[in-house]
Backbone as CSV, one residue per row, in Angstrom:
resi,resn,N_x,N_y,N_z,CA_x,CA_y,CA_z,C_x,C_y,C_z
1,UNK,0.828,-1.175,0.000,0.000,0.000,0.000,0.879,1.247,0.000
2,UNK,0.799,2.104,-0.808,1.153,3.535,-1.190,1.531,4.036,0.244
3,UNK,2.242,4.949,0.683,1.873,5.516,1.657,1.526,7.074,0.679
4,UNK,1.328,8.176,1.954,1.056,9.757,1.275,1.902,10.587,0.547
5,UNK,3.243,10.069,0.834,3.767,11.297,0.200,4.238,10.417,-0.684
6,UNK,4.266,9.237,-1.213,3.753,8.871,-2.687,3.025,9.135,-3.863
7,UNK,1.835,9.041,-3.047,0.428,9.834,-3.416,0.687,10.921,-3.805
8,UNK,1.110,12.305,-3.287,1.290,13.240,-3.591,2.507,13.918,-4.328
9,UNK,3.324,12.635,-4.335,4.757,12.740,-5.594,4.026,12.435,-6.797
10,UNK,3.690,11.713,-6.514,2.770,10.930,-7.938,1.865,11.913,-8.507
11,UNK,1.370,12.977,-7.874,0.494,13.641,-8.495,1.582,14.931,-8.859
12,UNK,2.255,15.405,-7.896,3.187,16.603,-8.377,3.707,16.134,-9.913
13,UNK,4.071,14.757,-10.209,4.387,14.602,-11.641,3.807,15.076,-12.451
14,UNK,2.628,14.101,-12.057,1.668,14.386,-13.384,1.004,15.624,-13.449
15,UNK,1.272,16.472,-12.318,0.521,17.922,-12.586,2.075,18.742,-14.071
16,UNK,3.079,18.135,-13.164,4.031,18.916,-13.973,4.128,18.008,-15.405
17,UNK,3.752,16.983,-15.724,3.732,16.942,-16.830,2.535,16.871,-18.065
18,UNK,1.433,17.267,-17.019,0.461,18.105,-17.839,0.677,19.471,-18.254
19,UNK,1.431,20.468,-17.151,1.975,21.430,-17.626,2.517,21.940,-18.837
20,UNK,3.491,20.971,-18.930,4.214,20.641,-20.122,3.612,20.294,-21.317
21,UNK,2.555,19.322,-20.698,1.501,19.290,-22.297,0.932,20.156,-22.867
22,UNK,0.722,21.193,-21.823,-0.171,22.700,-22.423,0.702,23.556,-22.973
23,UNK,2.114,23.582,-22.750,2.819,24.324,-22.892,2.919,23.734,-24.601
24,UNK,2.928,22.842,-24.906,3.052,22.650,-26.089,1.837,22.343,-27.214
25,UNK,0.677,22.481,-26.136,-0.617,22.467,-27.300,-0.672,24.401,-27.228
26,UNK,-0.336,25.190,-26.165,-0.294,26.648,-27.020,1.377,26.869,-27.668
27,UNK,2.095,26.039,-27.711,3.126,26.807,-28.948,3.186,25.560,-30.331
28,UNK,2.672,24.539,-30.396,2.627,23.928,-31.888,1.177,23.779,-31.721
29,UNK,-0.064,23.742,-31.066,-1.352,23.647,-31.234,-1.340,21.896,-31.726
30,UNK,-0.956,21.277,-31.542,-1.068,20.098,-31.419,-2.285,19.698,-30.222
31,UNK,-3.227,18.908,-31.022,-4.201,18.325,-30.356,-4.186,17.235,-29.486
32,UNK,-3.145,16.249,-29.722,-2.790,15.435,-29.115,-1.873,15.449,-27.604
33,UNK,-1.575,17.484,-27.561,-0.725,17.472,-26.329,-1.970,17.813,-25.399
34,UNK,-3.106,18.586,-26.087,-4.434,18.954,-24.744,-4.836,17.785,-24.184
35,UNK,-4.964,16.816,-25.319,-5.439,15.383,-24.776,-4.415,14.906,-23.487
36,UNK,-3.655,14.777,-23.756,-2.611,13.634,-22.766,-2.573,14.818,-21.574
37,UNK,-2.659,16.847,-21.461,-2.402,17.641,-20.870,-3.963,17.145,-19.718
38,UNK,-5.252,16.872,-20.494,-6.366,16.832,-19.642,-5.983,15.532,-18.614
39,UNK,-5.830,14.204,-19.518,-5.455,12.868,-18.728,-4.248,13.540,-17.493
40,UNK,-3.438,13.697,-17.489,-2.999,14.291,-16.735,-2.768,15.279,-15.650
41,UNK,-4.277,15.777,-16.234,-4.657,16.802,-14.674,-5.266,15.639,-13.755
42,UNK,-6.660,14.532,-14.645,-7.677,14.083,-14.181,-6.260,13.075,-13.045
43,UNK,-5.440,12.886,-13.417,-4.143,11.523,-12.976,-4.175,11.850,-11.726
44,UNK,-3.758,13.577,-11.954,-3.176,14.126,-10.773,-4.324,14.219,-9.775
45,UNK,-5.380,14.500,-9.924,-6.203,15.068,-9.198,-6.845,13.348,-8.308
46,UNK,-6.794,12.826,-8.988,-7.126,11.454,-8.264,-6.023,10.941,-7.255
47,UNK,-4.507,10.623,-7.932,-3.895,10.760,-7.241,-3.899,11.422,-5.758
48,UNK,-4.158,13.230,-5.894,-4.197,13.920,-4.637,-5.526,13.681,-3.731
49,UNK,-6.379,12.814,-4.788,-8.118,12.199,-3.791,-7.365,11.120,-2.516
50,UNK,-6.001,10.415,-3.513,-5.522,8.898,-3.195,-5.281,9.649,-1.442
51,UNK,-4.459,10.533,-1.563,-3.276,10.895,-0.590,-4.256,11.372,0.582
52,UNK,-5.266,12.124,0.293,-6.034,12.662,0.988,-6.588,11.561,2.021
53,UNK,-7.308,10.601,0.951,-7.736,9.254,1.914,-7.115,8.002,2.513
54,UNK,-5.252,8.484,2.196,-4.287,7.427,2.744,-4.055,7.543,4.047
55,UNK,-4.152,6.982,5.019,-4.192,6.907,6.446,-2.532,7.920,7.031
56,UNK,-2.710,8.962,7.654,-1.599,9.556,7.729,0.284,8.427,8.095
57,UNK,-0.190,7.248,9.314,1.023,6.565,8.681,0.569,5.164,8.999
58,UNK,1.573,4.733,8.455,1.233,2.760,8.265,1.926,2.316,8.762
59,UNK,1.793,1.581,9.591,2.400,0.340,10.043,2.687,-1.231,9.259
60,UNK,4.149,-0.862,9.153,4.854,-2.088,8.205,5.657,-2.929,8.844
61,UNK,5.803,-2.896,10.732,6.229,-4.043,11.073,7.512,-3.298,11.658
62,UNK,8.094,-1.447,11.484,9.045,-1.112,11.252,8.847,-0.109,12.374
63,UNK,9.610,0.127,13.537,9.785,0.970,14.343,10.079,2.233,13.634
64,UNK,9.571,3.164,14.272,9.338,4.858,14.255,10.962,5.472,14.249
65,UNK,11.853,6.029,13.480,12.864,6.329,13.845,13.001,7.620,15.085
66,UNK,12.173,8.283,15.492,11.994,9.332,16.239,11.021,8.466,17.485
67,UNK,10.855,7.092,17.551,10.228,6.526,19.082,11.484,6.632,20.405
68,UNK,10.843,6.586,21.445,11.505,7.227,22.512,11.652,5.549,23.229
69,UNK,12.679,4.667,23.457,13.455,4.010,23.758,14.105,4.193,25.125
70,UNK,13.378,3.048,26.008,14.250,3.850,27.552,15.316,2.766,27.977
């Protein structure tokens, strides 16, 4: 399972490489960059639904590096 700031890497991509798609459907007007520019918002935006509803942390069996040890 994902944890959050997966989730929300995963979407910083695809926001930035929708960016990039727009950037190039307004300087060659290529239709095919709005397309992959929209898939790529919708990526991101689910993605950031993902992160939102990922449990802040998970337990994998793996002690806390900041737990207090007496």
């Amino acid at each position: 399972m994902m944890t959050r700031r997966l989730w929300l890497g995963l979407a910083v991509v695809y926001t930035c490489t929708a960016v990039v798609q727009l950037y190039l459907l307004g300087s060659t007007g290529a239709v095919w960059a709005g397309t992959l520019a929209a898939v790529g918002f919708v990526a991101a935006f689910l993605c950031f639904l993902a992160a939102w509803k990922a449990p802040k942390r998970e337990r994998d069996g793996t002690r806390e590096i900041d737990s207090h040890r007496p």
